[in-house]
C-alpha positions in Angstrom: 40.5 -59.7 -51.6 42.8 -56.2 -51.4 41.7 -53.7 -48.7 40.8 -50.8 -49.8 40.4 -47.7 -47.7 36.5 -47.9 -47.7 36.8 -51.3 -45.9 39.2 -49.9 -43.1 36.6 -47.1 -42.5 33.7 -49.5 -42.4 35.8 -52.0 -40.3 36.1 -49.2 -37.6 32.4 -47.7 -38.5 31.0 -50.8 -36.7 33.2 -52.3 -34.6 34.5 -49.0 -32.7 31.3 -50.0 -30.0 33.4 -53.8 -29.6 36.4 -51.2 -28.7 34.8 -48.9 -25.9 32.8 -51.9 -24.2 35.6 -54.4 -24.5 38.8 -52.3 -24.6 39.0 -49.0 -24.1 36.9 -45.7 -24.8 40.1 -44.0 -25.2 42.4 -45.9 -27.4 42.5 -49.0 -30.2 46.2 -49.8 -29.0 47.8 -52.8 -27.0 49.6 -50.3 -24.5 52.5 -50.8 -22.5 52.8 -53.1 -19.5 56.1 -52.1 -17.3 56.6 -54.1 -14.1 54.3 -51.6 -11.9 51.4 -51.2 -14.5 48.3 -51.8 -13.0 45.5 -52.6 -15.8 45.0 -51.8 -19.6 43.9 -48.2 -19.0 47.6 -47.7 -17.6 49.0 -50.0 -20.4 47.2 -47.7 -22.7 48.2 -44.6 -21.0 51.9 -45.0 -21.1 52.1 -45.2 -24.8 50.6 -41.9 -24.9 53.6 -41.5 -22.3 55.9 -42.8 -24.4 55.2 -40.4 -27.5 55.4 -37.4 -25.5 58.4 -38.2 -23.9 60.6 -39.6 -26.8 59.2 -37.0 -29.1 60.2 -34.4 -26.5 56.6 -33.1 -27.4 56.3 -29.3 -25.6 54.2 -26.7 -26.1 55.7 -25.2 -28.7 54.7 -27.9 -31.4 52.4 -28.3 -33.8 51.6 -32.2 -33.9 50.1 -34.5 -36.5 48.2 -37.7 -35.2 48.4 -40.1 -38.2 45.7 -42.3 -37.8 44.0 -40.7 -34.2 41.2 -43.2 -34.1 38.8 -41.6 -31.2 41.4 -38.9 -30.8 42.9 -40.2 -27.0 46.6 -39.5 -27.7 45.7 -36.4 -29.1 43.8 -35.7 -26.1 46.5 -36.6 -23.7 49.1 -34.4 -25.8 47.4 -31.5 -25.9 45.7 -31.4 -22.0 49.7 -32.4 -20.9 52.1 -30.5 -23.2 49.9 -27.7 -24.5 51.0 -28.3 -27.9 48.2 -28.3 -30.4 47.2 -31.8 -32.3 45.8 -32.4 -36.0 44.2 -35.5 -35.7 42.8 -37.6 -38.6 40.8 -40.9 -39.4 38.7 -42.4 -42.2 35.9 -43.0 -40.2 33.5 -41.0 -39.8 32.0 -42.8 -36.2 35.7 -41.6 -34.9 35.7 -38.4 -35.6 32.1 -37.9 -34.0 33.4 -39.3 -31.1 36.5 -37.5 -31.1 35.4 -34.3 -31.6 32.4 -34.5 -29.1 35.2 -35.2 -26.2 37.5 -32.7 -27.2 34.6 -30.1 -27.5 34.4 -30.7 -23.6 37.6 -29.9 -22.2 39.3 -26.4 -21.7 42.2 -27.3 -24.4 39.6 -28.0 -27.2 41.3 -24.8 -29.3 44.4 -27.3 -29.1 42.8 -29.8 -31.0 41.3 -30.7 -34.5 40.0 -33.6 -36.4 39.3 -34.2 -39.7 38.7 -36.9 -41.8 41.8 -37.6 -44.2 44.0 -40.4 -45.6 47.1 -40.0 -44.2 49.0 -40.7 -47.1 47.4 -37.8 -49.0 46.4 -35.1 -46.6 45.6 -31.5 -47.5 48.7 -29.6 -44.9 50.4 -27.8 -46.5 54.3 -27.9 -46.2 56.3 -27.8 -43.5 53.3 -27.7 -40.9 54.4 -29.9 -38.7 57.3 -30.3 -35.8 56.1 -33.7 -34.9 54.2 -36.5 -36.2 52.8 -40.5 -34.6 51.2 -43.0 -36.1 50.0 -45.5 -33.3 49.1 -49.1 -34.2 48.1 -47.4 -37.8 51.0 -46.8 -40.7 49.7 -50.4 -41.3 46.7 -49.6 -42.5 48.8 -47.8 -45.1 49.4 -49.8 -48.3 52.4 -49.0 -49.3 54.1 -47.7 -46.5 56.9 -44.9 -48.6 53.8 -43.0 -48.8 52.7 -42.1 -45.7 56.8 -41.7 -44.7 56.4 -39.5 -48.0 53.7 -37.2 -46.7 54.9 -37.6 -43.5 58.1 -35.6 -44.3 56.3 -33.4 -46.7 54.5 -31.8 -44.3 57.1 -32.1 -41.6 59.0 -28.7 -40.2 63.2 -29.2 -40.6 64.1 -30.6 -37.5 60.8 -32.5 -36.5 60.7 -35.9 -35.1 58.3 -38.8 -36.1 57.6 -41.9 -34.1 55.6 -45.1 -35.8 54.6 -47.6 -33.1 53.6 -50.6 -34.8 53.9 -54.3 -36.0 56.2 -55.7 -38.4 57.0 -58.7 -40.1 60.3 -60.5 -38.9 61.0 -61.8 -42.3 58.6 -62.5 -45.3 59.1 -66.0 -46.0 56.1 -67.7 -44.2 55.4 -71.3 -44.5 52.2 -72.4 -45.2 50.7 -72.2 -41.4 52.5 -68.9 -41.1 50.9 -68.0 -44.0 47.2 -68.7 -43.0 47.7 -66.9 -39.7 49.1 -63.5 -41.6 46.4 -63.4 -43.5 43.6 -64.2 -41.2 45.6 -61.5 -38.6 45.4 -58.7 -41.8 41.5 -59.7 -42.7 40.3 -59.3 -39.4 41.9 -56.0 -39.3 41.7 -54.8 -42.5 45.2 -54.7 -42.9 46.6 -54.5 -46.3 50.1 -55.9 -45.2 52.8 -55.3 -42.4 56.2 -54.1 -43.0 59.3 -55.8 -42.4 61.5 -53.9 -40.1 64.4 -53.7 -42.8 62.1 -52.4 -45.4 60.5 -49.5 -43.1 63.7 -48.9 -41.8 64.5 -47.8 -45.8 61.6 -46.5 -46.5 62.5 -43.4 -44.0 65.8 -43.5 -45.7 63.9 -43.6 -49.2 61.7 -40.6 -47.6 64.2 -38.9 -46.1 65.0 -39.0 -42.9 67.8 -39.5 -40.5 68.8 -40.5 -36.8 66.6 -43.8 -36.8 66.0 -45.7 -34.1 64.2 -48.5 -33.3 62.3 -49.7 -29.7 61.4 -53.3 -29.5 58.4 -53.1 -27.0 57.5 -56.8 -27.9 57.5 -58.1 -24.3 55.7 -54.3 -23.2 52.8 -55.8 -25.1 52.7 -59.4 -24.7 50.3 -58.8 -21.7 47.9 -57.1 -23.9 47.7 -60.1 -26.6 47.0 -62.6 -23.8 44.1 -60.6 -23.0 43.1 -60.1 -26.8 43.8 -63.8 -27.2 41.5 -64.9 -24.3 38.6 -62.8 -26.4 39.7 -64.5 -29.4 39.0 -67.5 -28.1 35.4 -66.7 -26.7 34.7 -64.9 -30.2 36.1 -68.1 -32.0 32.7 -70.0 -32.6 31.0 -67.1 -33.9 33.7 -66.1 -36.2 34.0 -69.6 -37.2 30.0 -69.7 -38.3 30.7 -66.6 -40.4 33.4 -68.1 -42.5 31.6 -71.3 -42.9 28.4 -70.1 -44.1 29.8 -66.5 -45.7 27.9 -64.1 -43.5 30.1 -61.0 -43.3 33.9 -61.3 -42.7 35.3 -63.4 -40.1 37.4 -61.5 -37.7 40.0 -64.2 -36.2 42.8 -61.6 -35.5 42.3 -61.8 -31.9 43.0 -65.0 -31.7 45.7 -65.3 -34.3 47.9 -62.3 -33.3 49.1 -64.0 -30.2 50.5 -66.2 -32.4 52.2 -64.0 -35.0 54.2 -62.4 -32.3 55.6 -65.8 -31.4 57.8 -65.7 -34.5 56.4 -64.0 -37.3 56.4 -60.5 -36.4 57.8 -58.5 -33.5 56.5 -54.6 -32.5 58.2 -51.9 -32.0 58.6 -48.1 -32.0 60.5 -46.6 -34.9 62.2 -42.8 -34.1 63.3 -40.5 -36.7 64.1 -36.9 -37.8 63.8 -34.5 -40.8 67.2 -32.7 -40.7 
């Protein structure tokens, strides 16, 4: 069945509890393991790292969270750079959350959150010098469009980075196949990108200077761990698809897989000129 955005909401409406007790309170992302990384909070932390630092994010910016979930990179921007952070979600359990923490620390004027799609948000022009998406654009269905709004409201000269999963190639054989699609209805994901057609949808959109980060082996750490839950999750998720009672979440357990050949992740860079 398509995903619409009312099942990507409700998909994050009940499971964000699984998230804080299993994962983190802070953030819904894999994280990045480097050679002295201690556990998942630092993993977690230094993609937060990573987005201020190859943004060059300063105080000086205005900074769009596509996709904020609980609003933890927003957070970390704004209590580290002093820059202030629009954040913005479709559901409505995140923004509770996120707007509860921020209304408890001394940079809360730095930070808002609303609930938008990102592909159609209510900015108005040239709002922004710098915009993420973190482990979210593919929740968009088609993609152009959030790279669309993403440079409409985009200041000349501002910088986006998309950290995300995408498809090595699009012709899957039939046990490719099966673990795509159980990886995209666990996670209410409409589809992943390739990276040849993202890379031209921010040409189609606009922008220039892109770059791309492979941070497939920063992760793999990350989708061991997700994998070993998968696995203790499986029967459960198993009874649900054989008897029809809710939908089966087996992406867990099959994204360790569709990074062993089906789709890399990476970190896509690129500029408004």
């Amino acid at each position: 069945m398509p995903i619409s955005n009312k099942d990507i909401a409700e998909y994050y409406n009940t499971h964000q509890i699984n998230y804080n007790l299993f994962w983190s309170k802070t953030a819904l992302h894999y994280g990045f393991w480097y050679d002295d990384t201690k556990n998942l909070a630092e993993a977690v932390s230094n993609t937060d790292k990573f987005i201020v630092d190859i943004l060059d994010i300063n105080s000086n910016d205005i900074v769009f969270d596509a996709g904020c979930g609980v609003g933890g990179t927003s957070i970390y921007i704004a209590e580290t750079t002093g820059a202030k952070v629009e954040g913005v979600t479709l559901s409505d359990v995140q923004i509770k959350i996120a707007q509860n923490r921020a209304s408890q620390l001394a940079s809360s004027n730095l930070l808002n959150f609303s609930k938008q799609d990102f592909t159609k948000t209510d900015f108005k022009e040239n709002t922004f010098s710098k915009v993420f998406g973190i482990e979210c654009i593919c929740h968009a269905h088609k993609k152009l469009d959030f790279l669309n709004e993403a440079y409409r409201i985009m200041k000349s000269g501002g910088k986006i980075a998309v950290v995300d999963a995408f498809l090595i190639n699009e012709n899957l054989n039939d046990k490719e196949k099966n673990t795509y699609a159980k990886f995209n209805q666990g996670w209410r994901l409409p589809n992943l990108s390739t990276r040849e057609d993202f890379e031209n949808n921010l040409k189609i959109a606009g922008f220039k200077n892109i770059v791309f980060y492979d941070k497939l082996e920063n992760i793999k750490k990350s989708s061991r761990i997700l994998y070993y839950y998968g696995l203790i999750t499986y029967p459960l998720e198993f009874f649900k698809e054989k008897f029809g009672v809710g939908v089966p979440n087996f992406a867990p357990f099959c994204q360790k897989k569709l990074f062993e050949g089906i789709a890399t992740y990476g970190v896509f860079i690129a500029q408004k000129l």
